[in-house]
VEXDRENRO-115996 format. One line per field, with one value per residue (C-alpha): residue number from 1; residue in three letters; x, y, z negated. Coordinates in steps of 0.2 Angstrom, whole numbers. Each point is the difference from the previous one (the first is absolute). Layout:
REM VEXDRENRO-115996
nr <- c(NUM,...)
rest <- c(ALA,...)
x <- c(X,...)
y <- c(Y,...)
z <- c(Z,...)
//
This chain:
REM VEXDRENRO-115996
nr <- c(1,2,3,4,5,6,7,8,9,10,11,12,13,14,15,16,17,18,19,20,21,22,23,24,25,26,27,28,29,30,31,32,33,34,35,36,37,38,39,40,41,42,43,44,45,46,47,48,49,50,51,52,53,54,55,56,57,58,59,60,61,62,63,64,65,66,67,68,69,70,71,72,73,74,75,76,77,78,79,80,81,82,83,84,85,86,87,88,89,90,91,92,93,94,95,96,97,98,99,100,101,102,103,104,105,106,107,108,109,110,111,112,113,114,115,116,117,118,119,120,121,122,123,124,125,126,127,128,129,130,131)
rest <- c(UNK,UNK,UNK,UNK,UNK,UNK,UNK,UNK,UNK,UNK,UNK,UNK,UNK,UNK,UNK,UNK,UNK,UNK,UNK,UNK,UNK,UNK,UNK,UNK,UNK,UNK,UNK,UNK,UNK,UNK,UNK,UNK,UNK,UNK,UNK,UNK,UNK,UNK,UNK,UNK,UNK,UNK,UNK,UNK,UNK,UNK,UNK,UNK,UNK,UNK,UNK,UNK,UNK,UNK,UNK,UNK,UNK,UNK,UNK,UNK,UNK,UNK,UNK,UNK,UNK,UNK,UNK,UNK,UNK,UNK,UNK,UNK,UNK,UNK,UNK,UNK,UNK,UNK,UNK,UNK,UNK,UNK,UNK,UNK,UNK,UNK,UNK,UNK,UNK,UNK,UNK,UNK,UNK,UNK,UNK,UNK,UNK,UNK,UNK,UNK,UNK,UNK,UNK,UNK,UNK,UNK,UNK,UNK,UNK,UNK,UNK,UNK,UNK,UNK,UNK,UNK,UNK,UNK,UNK,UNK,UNK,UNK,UNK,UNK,UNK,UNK,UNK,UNK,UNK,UNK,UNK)
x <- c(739,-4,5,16,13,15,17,12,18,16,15,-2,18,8,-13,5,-1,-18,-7,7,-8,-17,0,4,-14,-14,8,0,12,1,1,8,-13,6,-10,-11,0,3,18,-5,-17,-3,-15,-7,-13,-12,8,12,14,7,15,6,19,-9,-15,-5,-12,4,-9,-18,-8,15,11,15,-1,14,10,-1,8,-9,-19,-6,-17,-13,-13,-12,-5,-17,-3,-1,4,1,10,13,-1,8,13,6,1,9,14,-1,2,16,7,0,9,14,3,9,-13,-11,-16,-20,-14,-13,-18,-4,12,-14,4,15,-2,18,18,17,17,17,5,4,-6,-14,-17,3,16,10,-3,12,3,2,12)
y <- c(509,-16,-19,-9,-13,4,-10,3,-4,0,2,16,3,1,9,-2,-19,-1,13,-11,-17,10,7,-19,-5,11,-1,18,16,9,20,10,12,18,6,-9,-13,-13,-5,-8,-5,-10,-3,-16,-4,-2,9,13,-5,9,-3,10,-7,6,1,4,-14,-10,-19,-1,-19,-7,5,9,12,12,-12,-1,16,-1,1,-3,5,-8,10,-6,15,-5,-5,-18,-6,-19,5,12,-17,-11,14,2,-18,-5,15,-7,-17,4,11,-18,-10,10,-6,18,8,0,4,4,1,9,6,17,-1,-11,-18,-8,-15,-5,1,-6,0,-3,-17,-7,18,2,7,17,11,3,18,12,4,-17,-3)
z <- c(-101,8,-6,9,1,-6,-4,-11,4,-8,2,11,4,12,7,19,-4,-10,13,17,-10,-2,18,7,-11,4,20,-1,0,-17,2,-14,-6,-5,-14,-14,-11,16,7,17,7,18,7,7,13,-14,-17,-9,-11,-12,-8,-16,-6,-19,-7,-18,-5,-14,-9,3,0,-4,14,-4,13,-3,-1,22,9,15,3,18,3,15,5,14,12,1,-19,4,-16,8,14,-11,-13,14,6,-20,-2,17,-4,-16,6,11,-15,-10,15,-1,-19,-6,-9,-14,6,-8,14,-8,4,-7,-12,-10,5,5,13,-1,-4,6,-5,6,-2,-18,-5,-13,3,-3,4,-15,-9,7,-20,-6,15)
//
């Protein structure tokens, strides 16, 4: 398996809403898929994202990550790893403007190069079992 951006976002519902934010971000269409572990996938001039509305990771360096429903992961067609880092953070970037979501941009899941909340909203989302 090969490294990539991701970014975590939460909330993921209403799913029509988070999916038409994330296709108006990345300026493309998001296809449902039809079987595996992937919901919708669109592909761009220059990557692949795929978004899953769950995921099963959970805390590592200190981000909470089941604590986001969403994972949407950027994956540059050529493996330019400097090209696919400027895609993930302009998506993640347009995520941010819209000020609804909780969001982690992550590279391999190893380091995290920022995170963004909804206005007058803490760092993290709240765990879903705390409330």
């Amino acid at each position: 398996m090969t490294s990539h951006h991701g970014i975590f976002m939460h909330p993921g519902h209403p799913v029509e809403a988070l999916v038409a934010d994330v296709a108006l971000a990345c300026g493309g269409r998001l296809r449902p898929t039809v079987n595996g572990p992937l919901d919708y996938i669109a592909s761009l001039s220059n990557a692949t994202l795929e978004l899953e509305m769950q995921h099963e990771y959970e805390e590592d360096k200190g981000v909470p990550f089941e604590r986001y429903q969403v994972l949407l992961t950027v994956r540059d067609s050529d493996g330019d790893m400097e090209r696919e880092r400027r895609t993930a953070r302009q998506i993640y970037h347009d995520l941010t403007v819209l000020r609804r979501y909780w969001l982690a941009l992550v590279f391999d899941l190893q380091a995290v190069i920022d995170t963004a909340a909804p206005p007058g909203q803490g760092t993290f989302p709240r765990c879903p079992r705390w409330g």
